[in-house]
GUDREN-922703 format. One record per residue (C-alpha): z, y, x; chain. Coordinates in nm, 2 decimals, decimal comma. Layout:
+--------+--------+--------+-------+
|      z |      y |      x | chain |
+--------+--------+--------+-------+
|      Z |      Y |      X |     A |
...
+--------+--------+--------+-------+
This chain:
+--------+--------+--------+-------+
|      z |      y |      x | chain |
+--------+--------+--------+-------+
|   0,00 |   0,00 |   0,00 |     A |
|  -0,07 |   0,35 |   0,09 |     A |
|   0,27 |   0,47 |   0,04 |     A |
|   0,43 |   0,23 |   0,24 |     A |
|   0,24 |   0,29 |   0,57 |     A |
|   0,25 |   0,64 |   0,51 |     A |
|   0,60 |   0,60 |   0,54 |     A |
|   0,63 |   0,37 |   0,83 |     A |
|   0,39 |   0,67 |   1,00 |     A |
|   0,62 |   0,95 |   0,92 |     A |
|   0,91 |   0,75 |   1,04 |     A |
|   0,80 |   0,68 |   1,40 |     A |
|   0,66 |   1,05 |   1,39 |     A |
|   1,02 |   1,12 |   1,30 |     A |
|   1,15 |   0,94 |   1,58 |     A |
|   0,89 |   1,12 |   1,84 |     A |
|   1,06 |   1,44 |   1,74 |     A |
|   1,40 |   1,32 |   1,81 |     A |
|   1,30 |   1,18 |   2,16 |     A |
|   1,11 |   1,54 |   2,25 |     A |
|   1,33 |   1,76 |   2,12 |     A |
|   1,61 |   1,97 |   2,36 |     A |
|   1,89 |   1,81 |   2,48 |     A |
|   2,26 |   1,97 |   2,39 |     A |
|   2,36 |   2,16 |   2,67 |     A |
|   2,67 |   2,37 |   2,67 |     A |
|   2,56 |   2,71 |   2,62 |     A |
|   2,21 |   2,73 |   2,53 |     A |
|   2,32 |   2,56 |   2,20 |     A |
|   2,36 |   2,92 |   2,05 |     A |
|   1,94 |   2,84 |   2,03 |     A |
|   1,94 |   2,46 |   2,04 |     A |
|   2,15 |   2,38 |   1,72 |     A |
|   1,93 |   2,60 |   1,48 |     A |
|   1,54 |   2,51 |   1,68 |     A |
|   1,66 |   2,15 |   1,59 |     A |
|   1,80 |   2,21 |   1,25 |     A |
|   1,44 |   2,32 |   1,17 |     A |
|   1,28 |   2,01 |   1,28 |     A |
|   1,52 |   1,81 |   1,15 |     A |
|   1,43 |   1,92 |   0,79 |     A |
|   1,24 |   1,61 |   0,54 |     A |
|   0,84 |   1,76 |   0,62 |     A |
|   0,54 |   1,62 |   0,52 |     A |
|   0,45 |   1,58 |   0,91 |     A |
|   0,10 |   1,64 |   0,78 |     A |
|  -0,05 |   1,79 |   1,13 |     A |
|   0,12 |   1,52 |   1,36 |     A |
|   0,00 |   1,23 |   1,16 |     A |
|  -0,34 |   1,38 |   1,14 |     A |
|  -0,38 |   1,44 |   1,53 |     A |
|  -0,20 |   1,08 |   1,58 |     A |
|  -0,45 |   0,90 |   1,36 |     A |
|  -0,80 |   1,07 |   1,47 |     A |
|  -0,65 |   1,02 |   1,83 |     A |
|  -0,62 |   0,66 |   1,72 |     A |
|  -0,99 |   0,67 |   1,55 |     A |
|  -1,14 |   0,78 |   1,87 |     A |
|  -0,96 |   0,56 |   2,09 |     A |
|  -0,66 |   0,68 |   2,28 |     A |
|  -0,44 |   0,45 |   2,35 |     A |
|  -0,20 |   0,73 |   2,59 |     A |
|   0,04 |   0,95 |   2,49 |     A |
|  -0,08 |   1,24 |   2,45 |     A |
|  -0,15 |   1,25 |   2,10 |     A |
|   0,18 |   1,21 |   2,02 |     A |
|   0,29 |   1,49 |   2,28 |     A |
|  -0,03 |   1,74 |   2,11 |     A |
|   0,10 |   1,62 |   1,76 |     A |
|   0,48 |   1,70 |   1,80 |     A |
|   0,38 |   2,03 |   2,01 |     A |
|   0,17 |   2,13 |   1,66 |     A |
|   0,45 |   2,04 |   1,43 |     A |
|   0,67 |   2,30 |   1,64 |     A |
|   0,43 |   2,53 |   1,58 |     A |
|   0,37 |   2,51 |   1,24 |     A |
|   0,75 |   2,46 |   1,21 |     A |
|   0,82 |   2,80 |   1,38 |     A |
|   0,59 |   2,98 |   1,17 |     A |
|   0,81 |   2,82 |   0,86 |     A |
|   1,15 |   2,99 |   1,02 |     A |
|   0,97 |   3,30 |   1,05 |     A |
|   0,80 |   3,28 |   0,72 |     A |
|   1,14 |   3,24 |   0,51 |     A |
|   1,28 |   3,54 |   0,69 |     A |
|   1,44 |   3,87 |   0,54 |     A |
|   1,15 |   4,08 |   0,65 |     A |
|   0,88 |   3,82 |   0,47 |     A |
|   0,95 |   3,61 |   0,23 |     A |
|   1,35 |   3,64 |   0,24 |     A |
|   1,36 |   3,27 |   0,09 |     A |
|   1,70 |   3,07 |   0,12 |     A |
|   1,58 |   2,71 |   0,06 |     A |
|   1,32 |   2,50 |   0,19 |     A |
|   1,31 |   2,13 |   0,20 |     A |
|   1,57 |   2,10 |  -0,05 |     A |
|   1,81 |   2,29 |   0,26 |     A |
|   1,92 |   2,59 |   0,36 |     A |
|   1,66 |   2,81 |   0,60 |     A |
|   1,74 |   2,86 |   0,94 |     A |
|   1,83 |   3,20 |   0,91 |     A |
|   2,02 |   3,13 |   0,58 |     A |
|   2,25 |   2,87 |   0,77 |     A |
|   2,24 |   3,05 |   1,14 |     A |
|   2,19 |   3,43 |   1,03 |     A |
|   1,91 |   3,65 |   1,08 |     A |
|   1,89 |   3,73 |   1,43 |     A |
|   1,96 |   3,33 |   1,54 |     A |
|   1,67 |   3,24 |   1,25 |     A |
|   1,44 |   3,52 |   1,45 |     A |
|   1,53 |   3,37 |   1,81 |     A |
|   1,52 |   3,04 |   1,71 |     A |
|   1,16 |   3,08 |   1,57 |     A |
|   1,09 |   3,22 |   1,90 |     A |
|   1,25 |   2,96 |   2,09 |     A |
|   1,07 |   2,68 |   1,86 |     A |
|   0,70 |   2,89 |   1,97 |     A |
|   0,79 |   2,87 |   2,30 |     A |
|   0,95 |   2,49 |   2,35 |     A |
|   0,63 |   2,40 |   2,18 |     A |
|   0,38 |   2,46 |   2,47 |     A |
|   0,67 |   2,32 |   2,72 |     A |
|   0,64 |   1,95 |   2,52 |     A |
|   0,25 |   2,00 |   2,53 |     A |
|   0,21 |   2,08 |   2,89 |     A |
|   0,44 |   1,80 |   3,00 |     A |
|   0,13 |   1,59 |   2,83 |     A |
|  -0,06 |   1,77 |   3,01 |     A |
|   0,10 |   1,65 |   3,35 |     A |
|   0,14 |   1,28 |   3,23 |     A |
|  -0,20 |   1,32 |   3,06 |     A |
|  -0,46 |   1,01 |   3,26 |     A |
|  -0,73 |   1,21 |   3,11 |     A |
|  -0,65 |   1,58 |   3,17 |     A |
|  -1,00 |   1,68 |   3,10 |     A |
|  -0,99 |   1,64 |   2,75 |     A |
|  -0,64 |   1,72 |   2,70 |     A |
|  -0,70 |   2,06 |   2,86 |     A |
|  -0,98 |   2,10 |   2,58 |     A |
|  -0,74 |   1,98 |   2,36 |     A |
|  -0,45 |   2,24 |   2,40 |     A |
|  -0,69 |   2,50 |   2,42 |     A |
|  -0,76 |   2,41 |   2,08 |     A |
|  -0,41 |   2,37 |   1,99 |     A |
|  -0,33 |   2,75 |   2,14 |     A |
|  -0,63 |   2,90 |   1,99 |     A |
|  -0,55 |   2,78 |   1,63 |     A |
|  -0,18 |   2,87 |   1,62 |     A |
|  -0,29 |   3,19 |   1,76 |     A |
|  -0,41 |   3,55 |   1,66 |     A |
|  -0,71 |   3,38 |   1,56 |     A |
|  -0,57 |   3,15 |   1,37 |     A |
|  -0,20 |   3,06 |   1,24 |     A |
|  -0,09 |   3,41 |   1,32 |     A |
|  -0,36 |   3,62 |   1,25 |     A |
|  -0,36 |   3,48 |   0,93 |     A |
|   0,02 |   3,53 |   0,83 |     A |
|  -0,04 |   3,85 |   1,01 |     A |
|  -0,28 |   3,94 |   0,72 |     A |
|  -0,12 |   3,80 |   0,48 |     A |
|   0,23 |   4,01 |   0,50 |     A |
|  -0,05 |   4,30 |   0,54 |     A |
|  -0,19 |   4,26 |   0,24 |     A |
|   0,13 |   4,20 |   0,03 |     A |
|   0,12 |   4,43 |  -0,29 |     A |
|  -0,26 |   4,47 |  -0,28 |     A |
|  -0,53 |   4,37 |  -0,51 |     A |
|  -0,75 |   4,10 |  -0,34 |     A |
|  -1,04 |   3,94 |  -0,40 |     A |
|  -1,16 |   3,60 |  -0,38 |     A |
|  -1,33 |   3,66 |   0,00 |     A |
|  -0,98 |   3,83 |   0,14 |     A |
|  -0,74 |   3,53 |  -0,01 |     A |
|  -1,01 |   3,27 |   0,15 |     A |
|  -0,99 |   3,41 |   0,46 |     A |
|  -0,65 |   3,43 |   0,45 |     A |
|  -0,60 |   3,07 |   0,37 |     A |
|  -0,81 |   3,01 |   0,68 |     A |
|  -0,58 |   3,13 |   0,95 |     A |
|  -0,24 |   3,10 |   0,80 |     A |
|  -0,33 |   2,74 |   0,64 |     A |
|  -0,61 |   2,58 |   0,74 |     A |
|  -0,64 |   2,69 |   1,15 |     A |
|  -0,32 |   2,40 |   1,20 |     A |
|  -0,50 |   2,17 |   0,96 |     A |
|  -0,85 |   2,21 |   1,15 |     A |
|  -0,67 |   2,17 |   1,49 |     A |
|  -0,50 |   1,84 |   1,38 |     A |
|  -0,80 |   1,70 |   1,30 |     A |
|  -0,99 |   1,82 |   1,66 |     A |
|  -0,73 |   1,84 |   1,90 |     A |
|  -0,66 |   1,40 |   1,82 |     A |
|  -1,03 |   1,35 |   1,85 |     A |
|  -1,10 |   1,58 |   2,16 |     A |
|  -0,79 |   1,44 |   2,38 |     A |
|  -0,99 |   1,12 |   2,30 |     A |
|  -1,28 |   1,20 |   2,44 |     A |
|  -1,49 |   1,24 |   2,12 |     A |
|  -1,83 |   1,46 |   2,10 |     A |
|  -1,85 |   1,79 |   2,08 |     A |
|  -2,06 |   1,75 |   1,75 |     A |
|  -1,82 |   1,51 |   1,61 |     A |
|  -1,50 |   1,78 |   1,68 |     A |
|  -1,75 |   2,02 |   1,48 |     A |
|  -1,74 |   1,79 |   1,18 |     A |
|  -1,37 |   1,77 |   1,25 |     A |
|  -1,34 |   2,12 |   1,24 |     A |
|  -1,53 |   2,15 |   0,88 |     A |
|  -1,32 |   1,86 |   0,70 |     A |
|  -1,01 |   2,07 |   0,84 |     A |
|  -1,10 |   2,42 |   0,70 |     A |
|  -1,21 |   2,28 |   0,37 |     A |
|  -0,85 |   2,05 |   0,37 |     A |
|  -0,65 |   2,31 |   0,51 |     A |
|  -0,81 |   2,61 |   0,22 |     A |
|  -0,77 |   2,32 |  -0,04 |     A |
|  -0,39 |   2,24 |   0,05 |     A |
|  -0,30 |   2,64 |   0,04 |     A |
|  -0,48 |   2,68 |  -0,30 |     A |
|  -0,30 |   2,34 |  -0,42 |     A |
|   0,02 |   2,52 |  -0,31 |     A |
|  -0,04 |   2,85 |  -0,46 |     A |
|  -0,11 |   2,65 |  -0,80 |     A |
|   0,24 |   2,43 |  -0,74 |     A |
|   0,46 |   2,75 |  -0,73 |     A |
|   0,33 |   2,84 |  -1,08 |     A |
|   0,34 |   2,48 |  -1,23 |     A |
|   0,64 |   2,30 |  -1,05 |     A |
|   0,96 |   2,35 |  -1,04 |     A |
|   1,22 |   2,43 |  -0,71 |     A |
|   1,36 |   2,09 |  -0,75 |     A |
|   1,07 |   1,91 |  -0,73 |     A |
|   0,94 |   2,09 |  -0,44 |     A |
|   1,28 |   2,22 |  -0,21 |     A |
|   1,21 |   2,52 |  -0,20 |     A |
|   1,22 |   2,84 |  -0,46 |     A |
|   0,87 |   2,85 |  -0,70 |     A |
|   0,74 |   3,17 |  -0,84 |     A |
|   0,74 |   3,26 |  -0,54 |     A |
|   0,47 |   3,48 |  -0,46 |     A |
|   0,53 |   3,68 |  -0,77 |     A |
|   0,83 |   3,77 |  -0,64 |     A |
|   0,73 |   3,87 |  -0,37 |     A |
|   0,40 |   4,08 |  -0,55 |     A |
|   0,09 |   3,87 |  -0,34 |     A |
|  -0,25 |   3,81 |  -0,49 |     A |
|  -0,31 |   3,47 |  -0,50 |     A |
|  -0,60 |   3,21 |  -0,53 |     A |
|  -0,43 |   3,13 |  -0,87 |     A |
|  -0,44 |   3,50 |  -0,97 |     A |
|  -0,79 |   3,58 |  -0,94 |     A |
|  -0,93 |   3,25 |  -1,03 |     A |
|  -0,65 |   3,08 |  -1,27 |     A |
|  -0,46 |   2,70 |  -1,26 |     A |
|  -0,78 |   2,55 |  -1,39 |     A |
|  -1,02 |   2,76 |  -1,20 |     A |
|  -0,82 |   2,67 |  -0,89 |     A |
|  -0,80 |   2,32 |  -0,95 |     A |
|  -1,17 |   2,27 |  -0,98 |     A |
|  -1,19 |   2,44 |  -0,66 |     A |
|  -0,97 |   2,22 |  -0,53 |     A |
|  -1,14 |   1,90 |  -0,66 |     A |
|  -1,52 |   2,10 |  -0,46 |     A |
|  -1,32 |   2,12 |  -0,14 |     A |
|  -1,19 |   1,75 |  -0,14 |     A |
|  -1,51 |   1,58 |  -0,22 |     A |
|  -1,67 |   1,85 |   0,07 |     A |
|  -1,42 |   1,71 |   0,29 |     A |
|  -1,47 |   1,34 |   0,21 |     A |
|  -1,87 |   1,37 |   0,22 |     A |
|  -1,85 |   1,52 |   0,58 |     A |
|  -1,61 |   1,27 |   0,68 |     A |
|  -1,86 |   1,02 |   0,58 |     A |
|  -2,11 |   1,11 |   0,78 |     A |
|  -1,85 |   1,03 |   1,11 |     A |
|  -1,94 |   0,80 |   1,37 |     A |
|  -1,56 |   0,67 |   1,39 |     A |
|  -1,39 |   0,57 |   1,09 |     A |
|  -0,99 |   0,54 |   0,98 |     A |
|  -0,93 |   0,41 |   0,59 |     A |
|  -0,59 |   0,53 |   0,61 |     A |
|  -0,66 |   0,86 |   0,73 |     A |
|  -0,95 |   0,89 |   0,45 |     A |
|  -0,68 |   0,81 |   0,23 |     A |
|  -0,49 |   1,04 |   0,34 |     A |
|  -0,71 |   1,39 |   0,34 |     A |
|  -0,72 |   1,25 |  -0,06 |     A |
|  -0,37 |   1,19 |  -0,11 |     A |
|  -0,31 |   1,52 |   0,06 |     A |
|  -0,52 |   1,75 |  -0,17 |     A |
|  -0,34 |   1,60 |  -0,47 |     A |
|  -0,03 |   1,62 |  -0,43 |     A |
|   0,24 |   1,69 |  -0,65 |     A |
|   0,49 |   1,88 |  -0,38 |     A |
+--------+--------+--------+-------+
């Protein structure tokens, strides 16, 4: 069943966390308590069990998928501690917890983003050095920075605190979704297949079933906060009314957005297709992904 190895997957990806995150030390716990309290939380692992499995797909049989996949997670993770901040979205749960900032305060939450940033690109260059193939890793974590970058990740949360308040329009929120969203998503998918030694045209195709995921999983959200409810998903809904943003489901609707959600999936699936390397589970997976109910 799906389920079940999706499980077993997060589990060991679970246990790769534990084994790369810092060590207690006396006094840099001040930082060390809250960075792993945020990776600790009950995530999806969505971008490490991407980059595992198309690292599997194209055959790498090292560990450096697993250092590029955990280094992602950090990433995205940190972005999450600064996201639920005061200053942006001022939110108190997520994960069905208590934010960093909420259990640390606001200045620890702010440093231990930072310090989450940071501690990512030391597990991913220690790949790096233990890497057999350092060739494609180096392609890899230039990926990797690139995405969670001003041109990606943070260029996109960037714009979208920019842009709070404002009227937007389709074009804007898509855009958005493609940096804050979908750049993590896209470099899961690539950075796996790269560090493998895949084709440049096959990271291209990796690259497209990413953006269209990554856009689809953002509008899927944006259409959760408005139909689901904070116990179902951890984490406050009616959310970005609150908070006045323009949204995918406010231009377009639930239904509108759903449809566009259903175009994106099949868009990702038909490119897919046309791989030369092929993983059911992860197949399953971009599916299960896209319709999911939290």
């Amino acid at each position: 069943m799906f389920q079940d190895e999706l499980k077993v997957r997060i589990d060991s990806i679970n246990q790769e966390i534990e084994e790369l995150l810092p060590k207690p030390r006396l006094y840099e716990d001040c930082l060390g308590d809250p960075l792993r309290y945020s990776m600790r939380g009950k995530g999806k692992r969505l971008r490490p069990l991407i980059l595992e499995e198309t690292y599997k797909m194209y055959g790498g049989s090292e560990n450096d998928g697993k250092y590029l996949g955990i280094a992602l997670e950090m990433i995205h993770n940190a972005s999450l501690v600064h996201d639920d901040l005061p200053a942006l979205d001022n939110d108190e749960f997520r994960r069905g917890i208590k934010t960093t900032h909420a259990e640390f305060g606001e200045s620890i939450g702010i440093l231990a983003g930072d310090g989450l940033l940071n501690y990512a690109y030391e597990v991913a260059t220690t790949g790096l050095v233990e890497s057999k193939t350092k060739d494609y890793y180096s392609k890899a974590l230039s990926i990797l920075a690139n995405k969670g970058g001003i041109f990606g990740m943070l260029g996109g949360q960037t714009l979208d605190v920019a842009m709070t308040g404002k009227e937007l329009d389709l074009k804007m929120i898509k855009f958005i979704h493609k940096g804050k969203t979908a750049a993590l998503i896209q470099a899961a998918f690539a950075c796996g297949a790269c560090a493998a030694g895949a084709s440049q045209e096959e990271i291209e195709k990796l690259m497209e079933i990413g953006l269209s995921v990554g856009i689809a999983f953002q509008i899927e959200d944006d259409i959760l906060d408005v139909t689901s409810t904070s116990e179902v998903l951890g984490k406050p809904v009616k959310n970005d009314e609150k908070n006045h943003k323009t949204t995918y489901v406010t231009v377009k609707g639930v239904e509108g957005a759903k449809e566009d959600v259903k175009h994106l999936s099949q868009k990702a699936i038909s490119v897919y297709d046309t791989l030369s390397a092929k993983n059911d589970f992860l197949r399953e997976l971009i599916l299960y992904l896209i319709e999911r109910k939290k």
